[in-house]
C-alpha positions as CSV (number, residue, x, y, z in Angstrom):
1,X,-50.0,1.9,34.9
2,X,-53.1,3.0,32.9
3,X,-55.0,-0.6,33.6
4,X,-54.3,-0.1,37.1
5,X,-55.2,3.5,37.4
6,X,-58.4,2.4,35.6
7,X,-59.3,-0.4,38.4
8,X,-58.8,1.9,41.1
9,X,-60.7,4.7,39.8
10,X,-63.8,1.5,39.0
11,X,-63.4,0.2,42.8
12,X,-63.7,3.7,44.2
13,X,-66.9,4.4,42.0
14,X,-68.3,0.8,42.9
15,X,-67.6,1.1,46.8
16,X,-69.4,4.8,46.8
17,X,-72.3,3.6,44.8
18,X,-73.5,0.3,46.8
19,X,-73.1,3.2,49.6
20,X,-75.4,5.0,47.9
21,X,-77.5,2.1,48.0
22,X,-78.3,1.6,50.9
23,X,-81.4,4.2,51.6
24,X,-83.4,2.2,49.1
25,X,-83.1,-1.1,50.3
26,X,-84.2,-0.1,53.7
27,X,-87.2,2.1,52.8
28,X,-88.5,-0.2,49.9
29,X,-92.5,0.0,51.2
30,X,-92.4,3.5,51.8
31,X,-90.4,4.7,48.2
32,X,-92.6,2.0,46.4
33,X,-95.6,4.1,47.3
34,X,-94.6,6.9,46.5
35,X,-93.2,6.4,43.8
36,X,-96.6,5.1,42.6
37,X,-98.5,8.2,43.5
38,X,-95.8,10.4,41.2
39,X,-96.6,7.3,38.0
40,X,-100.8,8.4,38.4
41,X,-99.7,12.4,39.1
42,X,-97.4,12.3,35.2
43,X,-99.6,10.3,33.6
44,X,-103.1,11.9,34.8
45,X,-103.4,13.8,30.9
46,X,-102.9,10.9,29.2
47,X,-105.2,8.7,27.1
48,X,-105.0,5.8,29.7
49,X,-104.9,8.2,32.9
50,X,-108.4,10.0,31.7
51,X,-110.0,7.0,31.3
52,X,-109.3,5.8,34.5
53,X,-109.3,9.3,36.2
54,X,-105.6,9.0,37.4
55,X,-106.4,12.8,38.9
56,X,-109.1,10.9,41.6
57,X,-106.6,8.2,43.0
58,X,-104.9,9.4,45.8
59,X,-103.7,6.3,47.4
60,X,-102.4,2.5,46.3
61,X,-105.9,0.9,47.5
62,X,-107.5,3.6,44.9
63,X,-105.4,1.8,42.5
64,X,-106.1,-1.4,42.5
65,X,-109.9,-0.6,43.0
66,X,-110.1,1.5,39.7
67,X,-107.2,-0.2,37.2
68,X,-107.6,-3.8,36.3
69,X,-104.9,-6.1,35.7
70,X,-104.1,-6.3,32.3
71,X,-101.4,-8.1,30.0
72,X,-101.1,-7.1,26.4
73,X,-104.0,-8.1,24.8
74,X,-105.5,-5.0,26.9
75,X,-103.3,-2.4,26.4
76,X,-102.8,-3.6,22.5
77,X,-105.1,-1.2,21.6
78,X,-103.2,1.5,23.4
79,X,-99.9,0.4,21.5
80,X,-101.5,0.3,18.1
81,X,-101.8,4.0,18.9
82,X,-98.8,4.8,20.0
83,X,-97.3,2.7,17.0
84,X,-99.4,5.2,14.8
85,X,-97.6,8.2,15.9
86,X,-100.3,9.1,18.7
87,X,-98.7,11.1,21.6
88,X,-99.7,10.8,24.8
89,X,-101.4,7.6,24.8
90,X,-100.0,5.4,28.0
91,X,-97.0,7.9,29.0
92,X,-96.5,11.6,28.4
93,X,-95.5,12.1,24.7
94,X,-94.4,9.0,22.8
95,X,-91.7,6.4,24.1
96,X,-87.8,6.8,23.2
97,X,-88.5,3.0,21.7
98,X,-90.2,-0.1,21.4
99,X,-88.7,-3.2,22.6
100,X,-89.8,-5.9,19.9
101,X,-90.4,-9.0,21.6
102,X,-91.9,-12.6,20.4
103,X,-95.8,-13.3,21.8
104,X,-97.6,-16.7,21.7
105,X,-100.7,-15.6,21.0
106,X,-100.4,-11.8,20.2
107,X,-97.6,-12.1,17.4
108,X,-95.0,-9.5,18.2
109,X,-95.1,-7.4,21.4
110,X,-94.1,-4.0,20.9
111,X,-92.7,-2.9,24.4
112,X,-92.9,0.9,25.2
113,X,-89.6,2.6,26.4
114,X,-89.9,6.1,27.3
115,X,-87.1,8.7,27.8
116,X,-87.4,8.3,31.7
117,X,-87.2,4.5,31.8
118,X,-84.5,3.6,29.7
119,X,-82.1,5.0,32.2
120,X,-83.4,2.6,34.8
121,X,-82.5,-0.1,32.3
122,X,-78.1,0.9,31.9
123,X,-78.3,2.0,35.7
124,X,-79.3,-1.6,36.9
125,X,-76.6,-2.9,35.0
126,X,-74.1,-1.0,36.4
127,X,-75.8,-0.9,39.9
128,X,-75.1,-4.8,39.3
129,X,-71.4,-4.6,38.2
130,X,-70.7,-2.2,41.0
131,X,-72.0,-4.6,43.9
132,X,-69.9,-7.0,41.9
133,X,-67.2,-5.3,42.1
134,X,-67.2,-4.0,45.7
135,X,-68.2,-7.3,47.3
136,X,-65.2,-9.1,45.4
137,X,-63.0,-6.4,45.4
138,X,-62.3,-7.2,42.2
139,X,-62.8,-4.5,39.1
140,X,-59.6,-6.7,37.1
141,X,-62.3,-7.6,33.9
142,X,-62.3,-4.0,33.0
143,X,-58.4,-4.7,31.6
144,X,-59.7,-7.8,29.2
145,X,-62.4,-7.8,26.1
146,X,-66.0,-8.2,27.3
147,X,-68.7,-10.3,25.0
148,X,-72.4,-10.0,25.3
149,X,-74.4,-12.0,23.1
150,X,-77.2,-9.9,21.9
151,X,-79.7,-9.4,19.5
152,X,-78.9,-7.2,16.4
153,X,-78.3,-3.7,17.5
154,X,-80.4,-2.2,13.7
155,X,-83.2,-0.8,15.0
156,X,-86.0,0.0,12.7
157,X,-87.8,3.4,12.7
158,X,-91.9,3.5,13.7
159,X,-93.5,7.0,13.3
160,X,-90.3,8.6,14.9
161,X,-89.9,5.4,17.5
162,X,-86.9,3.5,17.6
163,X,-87.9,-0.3,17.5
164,X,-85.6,-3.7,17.8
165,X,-84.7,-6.4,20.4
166,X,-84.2,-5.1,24.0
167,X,-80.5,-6.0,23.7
168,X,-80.0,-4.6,20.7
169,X,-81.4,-1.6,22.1
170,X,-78.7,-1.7,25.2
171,X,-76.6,-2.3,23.0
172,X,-76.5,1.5,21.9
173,X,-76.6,2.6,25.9
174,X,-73.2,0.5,26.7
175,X,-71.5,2.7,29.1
176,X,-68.2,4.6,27.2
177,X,-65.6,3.2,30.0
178,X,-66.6,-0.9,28.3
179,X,-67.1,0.5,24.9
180,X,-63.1,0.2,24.3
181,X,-62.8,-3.1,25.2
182,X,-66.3,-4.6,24.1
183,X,-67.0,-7.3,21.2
184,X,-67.9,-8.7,19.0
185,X,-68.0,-6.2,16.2
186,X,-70.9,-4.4,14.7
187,X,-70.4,-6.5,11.2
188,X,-71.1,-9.5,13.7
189,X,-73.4,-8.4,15.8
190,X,-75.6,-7.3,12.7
191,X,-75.7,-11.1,11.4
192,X,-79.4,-12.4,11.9
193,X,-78.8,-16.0,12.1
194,X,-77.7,-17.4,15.3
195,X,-75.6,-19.8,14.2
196,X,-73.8,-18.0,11.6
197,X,-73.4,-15.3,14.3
198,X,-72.4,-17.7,16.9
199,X,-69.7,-18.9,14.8
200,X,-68.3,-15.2,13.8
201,X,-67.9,-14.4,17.5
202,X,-66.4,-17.8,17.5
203,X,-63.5,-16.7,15.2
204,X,-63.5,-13.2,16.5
205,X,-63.1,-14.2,20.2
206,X,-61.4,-17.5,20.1
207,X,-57.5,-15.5,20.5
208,X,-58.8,-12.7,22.8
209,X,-58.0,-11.9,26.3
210,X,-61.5,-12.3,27.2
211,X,-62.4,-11.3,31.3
212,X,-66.3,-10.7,31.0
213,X,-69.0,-13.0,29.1
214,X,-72.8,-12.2,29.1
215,X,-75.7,-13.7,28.2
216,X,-78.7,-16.3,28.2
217,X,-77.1,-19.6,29.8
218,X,-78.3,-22.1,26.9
219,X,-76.6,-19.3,24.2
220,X,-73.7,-19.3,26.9
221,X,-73.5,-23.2,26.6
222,X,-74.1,-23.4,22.6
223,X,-70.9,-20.4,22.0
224,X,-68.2,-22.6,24.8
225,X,-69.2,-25.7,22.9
226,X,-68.5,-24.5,19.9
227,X,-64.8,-22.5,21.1
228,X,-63.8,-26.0,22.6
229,X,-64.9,-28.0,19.6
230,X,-62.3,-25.5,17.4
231,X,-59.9,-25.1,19.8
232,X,-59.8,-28.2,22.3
233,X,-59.5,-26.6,25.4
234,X,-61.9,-25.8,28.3
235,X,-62.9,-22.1,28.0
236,X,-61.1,-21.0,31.3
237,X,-57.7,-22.1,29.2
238,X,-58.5,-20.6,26.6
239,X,-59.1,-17.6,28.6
240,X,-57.0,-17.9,31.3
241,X,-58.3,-13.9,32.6
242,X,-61.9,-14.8,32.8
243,X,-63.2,-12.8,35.6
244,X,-66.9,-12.9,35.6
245,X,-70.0,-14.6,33.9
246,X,-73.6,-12.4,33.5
247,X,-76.5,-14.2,33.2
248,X,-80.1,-13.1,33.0
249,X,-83.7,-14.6,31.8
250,X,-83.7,-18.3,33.3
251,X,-82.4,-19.6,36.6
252,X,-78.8,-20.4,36.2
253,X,-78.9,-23.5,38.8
254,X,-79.9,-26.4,35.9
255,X,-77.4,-24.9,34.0
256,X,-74.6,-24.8,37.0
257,X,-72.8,-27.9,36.3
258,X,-72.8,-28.4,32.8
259,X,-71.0,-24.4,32.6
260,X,-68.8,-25.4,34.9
261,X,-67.6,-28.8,33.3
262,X,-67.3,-26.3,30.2
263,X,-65.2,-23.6,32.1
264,X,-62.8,-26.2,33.8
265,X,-63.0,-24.2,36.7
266,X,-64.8,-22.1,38.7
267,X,-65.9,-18.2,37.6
268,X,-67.6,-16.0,39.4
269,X,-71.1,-15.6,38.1
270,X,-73.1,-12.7,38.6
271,X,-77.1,-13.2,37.8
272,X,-79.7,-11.1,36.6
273,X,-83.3,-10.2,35.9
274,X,-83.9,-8.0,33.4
275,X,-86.5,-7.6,30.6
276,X,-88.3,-5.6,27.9
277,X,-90.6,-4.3,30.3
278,X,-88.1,-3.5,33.5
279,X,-84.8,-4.3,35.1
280,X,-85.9,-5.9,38.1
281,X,-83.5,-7.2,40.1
282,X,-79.9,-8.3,40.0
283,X,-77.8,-10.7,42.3
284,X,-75.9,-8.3,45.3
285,X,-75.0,-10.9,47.7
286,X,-72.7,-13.5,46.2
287,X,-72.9,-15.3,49.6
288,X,-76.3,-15.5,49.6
289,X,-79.0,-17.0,47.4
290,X,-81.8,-14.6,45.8
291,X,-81.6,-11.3,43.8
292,X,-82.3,-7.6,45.0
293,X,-85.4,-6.2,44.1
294,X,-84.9,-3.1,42.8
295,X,-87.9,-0.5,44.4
296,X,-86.4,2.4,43.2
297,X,-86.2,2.3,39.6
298,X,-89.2,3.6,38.1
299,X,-91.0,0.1,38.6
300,X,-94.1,0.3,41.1
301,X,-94.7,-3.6,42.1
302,X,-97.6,-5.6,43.0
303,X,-97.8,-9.4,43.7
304,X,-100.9,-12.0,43.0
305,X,-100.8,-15.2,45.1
306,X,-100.1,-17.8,42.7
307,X,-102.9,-20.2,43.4
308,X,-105.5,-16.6,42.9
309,X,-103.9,-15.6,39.6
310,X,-107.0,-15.3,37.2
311,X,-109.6,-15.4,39.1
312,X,-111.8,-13.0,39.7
313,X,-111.1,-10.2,42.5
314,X,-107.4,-12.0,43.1
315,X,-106.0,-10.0,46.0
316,X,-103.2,-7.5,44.3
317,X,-100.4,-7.4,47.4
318,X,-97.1,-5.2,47.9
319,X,-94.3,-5.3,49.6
320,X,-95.9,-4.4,52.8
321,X,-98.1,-7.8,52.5
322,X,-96.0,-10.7,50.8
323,X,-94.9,-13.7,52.8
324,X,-91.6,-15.7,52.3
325,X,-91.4,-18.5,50.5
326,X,-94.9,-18.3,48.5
327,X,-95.3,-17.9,44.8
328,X,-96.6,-14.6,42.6
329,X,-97.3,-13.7,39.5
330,X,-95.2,-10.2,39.6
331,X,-97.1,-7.2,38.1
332,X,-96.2,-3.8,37.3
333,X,-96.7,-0.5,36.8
334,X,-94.1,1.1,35.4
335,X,-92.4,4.9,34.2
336,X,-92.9,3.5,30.6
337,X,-96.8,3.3,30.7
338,X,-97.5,-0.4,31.6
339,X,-100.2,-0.1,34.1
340,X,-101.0,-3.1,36.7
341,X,-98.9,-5.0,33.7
342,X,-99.0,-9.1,34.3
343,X,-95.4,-9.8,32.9
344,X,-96.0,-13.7,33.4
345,X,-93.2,-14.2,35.9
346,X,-93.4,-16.2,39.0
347,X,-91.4,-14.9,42.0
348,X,-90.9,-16.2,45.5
349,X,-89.1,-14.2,48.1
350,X,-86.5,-15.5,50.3
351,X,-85.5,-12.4,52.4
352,X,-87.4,-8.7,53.6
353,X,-84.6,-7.3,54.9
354,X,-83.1,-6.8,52.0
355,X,-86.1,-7.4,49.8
356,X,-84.7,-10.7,47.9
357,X,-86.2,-12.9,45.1
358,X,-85.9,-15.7,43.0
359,X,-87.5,-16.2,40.1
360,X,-89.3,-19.1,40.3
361,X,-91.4,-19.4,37.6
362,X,-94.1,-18.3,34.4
363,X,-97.8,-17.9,34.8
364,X,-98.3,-19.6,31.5
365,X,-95.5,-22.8,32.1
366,X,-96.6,-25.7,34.4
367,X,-97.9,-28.6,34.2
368,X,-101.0,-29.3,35.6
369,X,-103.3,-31.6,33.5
370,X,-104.1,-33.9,36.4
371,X,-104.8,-30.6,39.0
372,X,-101.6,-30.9,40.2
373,X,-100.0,-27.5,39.4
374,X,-96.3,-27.9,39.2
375,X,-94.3,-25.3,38.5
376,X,-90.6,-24.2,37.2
377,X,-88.9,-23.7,40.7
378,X,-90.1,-27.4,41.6
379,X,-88.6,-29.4,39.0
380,X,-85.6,-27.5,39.0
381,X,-85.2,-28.0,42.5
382,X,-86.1,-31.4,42.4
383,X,-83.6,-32.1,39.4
384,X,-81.0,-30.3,41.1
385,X,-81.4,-32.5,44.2
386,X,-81.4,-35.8,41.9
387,X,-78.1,-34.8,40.1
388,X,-76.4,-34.4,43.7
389,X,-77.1,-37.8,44.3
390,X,-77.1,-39.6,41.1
391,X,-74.1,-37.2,39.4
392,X,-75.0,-36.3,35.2
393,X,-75.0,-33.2,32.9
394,X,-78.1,-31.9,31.8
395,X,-78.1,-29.9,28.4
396,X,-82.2,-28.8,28.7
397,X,-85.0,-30.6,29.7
398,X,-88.6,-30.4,29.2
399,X,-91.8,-31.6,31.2
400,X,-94.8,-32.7,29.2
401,X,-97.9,-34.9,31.0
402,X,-99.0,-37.9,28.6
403,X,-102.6,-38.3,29.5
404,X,-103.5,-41.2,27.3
405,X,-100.6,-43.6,26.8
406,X,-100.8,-47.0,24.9
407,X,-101.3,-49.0,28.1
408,X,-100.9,-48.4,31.9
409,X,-101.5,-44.8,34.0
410,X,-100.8,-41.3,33.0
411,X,-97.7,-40.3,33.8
412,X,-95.4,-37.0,33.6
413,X,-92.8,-37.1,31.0
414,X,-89.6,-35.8,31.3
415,X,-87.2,-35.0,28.0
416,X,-83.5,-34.6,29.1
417,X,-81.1,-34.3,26.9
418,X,-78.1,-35.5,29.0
419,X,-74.1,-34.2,28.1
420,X,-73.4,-37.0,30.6
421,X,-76.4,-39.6,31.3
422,X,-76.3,-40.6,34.9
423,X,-74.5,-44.6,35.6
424,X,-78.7,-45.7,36.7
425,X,-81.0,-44.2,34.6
426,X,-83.4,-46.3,36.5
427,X,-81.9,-44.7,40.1
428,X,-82.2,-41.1,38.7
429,X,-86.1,-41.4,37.8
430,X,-86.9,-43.2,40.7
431,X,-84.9,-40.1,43.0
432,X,-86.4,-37.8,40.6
433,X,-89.9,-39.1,41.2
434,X,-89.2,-39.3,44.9
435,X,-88.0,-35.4,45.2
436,X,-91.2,-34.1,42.8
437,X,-92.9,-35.8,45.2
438,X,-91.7,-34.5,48.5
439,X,-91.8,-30.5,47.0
440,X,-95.7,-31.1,45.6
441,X,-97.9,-32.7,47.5
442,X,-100.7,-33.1,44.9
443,X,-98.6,-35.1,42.7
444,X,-97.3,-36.9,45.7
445,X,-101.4,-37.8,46.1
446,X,-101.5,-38.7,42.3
447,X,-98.7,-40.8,42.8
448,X,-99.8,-42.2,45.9
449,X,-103.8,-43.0,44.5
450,X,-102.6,-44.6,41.4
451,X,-103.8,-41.9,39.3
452,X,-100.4,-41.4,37.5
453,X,-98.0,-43.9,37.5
454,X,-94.4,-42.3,38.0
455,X,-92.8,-40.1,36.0
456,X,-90.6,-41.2,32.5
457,X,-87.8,-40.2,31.8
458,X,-86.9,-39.8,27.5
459,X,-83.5,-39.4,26.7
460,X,-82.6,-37.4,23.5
461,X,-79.9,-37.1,20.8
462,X,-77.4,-34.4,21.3
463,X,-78.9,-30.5,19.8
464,X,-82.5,-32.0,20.2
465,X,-83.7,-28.8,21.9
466,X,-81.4,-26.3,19.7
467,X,-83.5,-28.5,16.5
468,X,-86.7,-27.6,18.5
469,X,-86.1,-23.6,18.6
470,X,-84.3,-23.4,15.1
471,X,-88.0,-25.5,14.0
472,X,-89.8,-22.4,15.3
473,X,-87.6,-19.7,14.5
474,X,-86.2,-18.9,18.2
475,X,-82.6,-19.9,17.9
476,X,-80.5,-17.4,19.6
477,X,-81.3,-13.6,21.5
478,X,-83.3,-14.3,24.4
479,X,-85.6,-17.0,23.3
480,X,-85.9,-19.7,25.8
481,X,-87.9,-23.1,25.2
482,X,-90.9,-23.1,28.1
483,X,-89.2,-26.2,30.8
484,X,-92.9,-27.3,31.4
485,X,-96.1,-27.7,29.2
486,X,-99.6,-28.2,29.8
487,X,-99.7,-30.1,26.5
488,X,-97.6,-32.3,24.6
489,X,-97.1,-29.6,21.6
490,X,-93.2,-29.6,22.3
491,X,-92.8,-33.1,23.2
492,X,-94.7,-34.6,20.3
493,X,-91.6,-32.2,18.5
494,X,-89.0,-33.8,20.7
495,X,-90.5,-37.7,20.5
496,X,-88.6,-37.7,17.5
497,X,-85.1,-36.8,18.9
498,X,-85.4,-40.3,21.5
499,X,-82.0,-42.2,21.6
């Protein structure tokens, strides 16, 4: 009776929230400006707001006229600051934490949170539950255990700020009506090393009723491989309740078949976008592609035309002005005090009415040592298409250019590390090459004037990527291994792993 009290209760809350809903998906432009014009009117007394006399812009094009586009490397100096016990530096008074995150060329990121946006960050999350569970009328995970792999929740203490892994940090928000039900433990959770932790949720989880599993899909992959190695079953008969899967940080579609072979059958999936710097969008259609962008939540957005992004004078666009279907580098300005902030995600919308992304991309991953520019959503795309027609499982993969080989053209070189190889190897590369081809057309050109011969494909030994992000200390959490290189710094790594 309690457990179905408790559903009812969930499904009434869900239904009246998407209602609730509604306004801001239909006035997106108009909230989105205004909501910018409040960020400039809190912050004008700040460090950052004098300096670029917040009190004098009255209107978006202001803006973009008087603040730059900046990534951390600018507002480093800010944060050192800030991480000094400065007040008022960014945003008013100091943030509620800092989000610790891994940089490639700045070290550690220290992500502000402040008091006003960390609510944003548990209300997307539930905002995304609740659309799940109205649009499947379905609230029955809430009877089960729930797992979300996670960082370590011990946060360490900078002048008064609260500092750890964005997930560890969520992990202290968890709303009380999943606390009950949620593991692992906190002994676990506190365990630093992945694999050691991946194997005491393992033994903690293996003889649960478990209905709800969240996190990164190769972390996903890595934890069901290891519960089917101990137990021989597929994860769905080991959990025969398994209600719903949460992913967030890559695209889940190279990952689609190889969770499902895992599962044994199908589970609904619900798919995120969330990060140290903003939740920004969440799946809310499950019969549609693309996720919602959320325009409400403290997050002012502006998009760069992929083929401008560093240049000089790039045009800085909003909702008002984006097209369907291209490529930008997604910038923000957020109620934490990142101003005009370059996050290094590539989005491409697919719908206005809702406003509907996908992600389809990093500034900083593509290949593109011949001028070719290709990016994430294009081999993914083109790899899905190729495994429709020539059927294999595909662990990771990774796209490298070899510029000088031993003899013949350049070529691009794929590393795949295949759970199931496909019957032609030959076949797959030569549909692989075909579909690259048909999505960019100055590779199809290279191709075409025998400037690169067509792509390779190098299989590798089983864990070859897993090797790769233990090597640089980015097993587990959210660390994910770039799909696409402009150098061969992670292939020369992975040449060693060749079958």
């Amino acid at each position: 009776m309690l457990n179905f009290i408790k559903k009812n209760i969930a499904l009434l809350w869900a239904k009246k929230h998407v209602k609730g809903t509604q306004s801001f998906k239909q006035n997106a432009v108009k909230d989105q400006e205004q909501l910018l014009l409040s960020l400039l009117k809190t912050a004008e007394k700040t460090l950052f707001g004098r300096t670029y006399q917040f009190e004098e812009l009255k209107t978006i094009e202001d803006f973009q006229t008087k603040v730059p586009v900046s990534d951390y490397e600018d507002l480093k100096p800010y944060i050192e600051k800030i991480k000094k016990g400065q007040r008022d530096i960014l945003w008013t008074d100091t943030p509620e934490y800092f989000a610790k995150t891994s940089g490639t060329t700045s070290g550690s990121k220290y992500i502000p949170i402040s008091k006003e946006g960390m609510p944003y960050q548990i209300a997307a999350a539930q905002s995304a539950l609740f659309h799940y569970i109205t649009q499947k009328n379905n609230a029955d995970f809430l009877n089960g255990k729930m797992i979300f792999l996670q960082g370590s929740p011990e946060l360490e203490d900078l002048y008064g700020i609260k500092t750890g892994r964005l997930s560890g940090i969520v992990a202290h928000h968890i709303p009380s009506y999943l606390q009950k039900n949620r593991l692992p433990s906190l002994e676990t959770n506190l365990i630093e090393d992945w694999e050691t932790k991946v194997d005491a949720i393992v033994k903690e989880t293996e003889k649960e009723n478990m209905t709800l599993i969240s996190g990164i899909p190769p972390w996903l992959i890595m934890y069901f491989e290891k519960l089917i190695e101990r137990n021989g079953k597929k994860i769905t008969e080991l959990f025969p309740n398994l209600q719903l899967i949460i992913t967030g940080g890559v695209n889940f579609e190279p990952y689609r078949e190889k969770m499902n072979e895992l599962l044994g059958k199908p589970v609904d999936t619900l798919q995120t976008f969330p990060a140290s710097e903003g939740f920004f969008a969440f799946q809310d259609d499950f019969e549609k592609d693309g996720l919602l962008l959320l325009t409400n939540h403290g997050i002012f957005y502006e998009f760069i035309p992929l083929e401008e992004y560093g240049k000089p004078n790039a045009k800085r666009l909003t909702l008002k002005d984006i097209e369907l279907h291209r490529d930008y580098a997604l910038i923000l300005t957020t109620n934490s005090g990142l101003w005009a902030y370059s996050i290094g995600d590539v989005v491409r919308f697919i719908s206005k009415n809702p406003y509907r992304i996908l992600v389809s991309g990093r500034t900083k991953h593509f290949t593109s040592a011949f001028g070719e520019h290709v990016i994430a959503f294009e081999v993914e795309e083109a790899l899905k298409a190729t495994v429709e027609k020539y059927p294999a499982q595909i662990t990771e993969f990774h796209l490298a250019p070899q510029v000088n080989p031993a003899e013949g053209l350049p070529y691009h070189e794929w590393f795949i590390e295949f759970e199931k190889a496909p019957e032609s190897l030959e076949d797959f590369r030569n549909n692989l090459d075909e579909e690259m081809r048909k999505r960019n057309s100055y590779y199809d050109d290279l191709i075409s004037g025998k400037i690169l011969q067509p792509l390779i494909i190098t299989s590798l030994k089983k864990n070859a990527f897993q090797d790769y992000a233990k090597s640089q200390g980015k097993l587990g959490g959210q660390n994910k291994i770039p799909r696409l290189a402009n150098d061969r710094k992670i292939g020369d790594f992975l040449i060693n792993f060749k079958k």
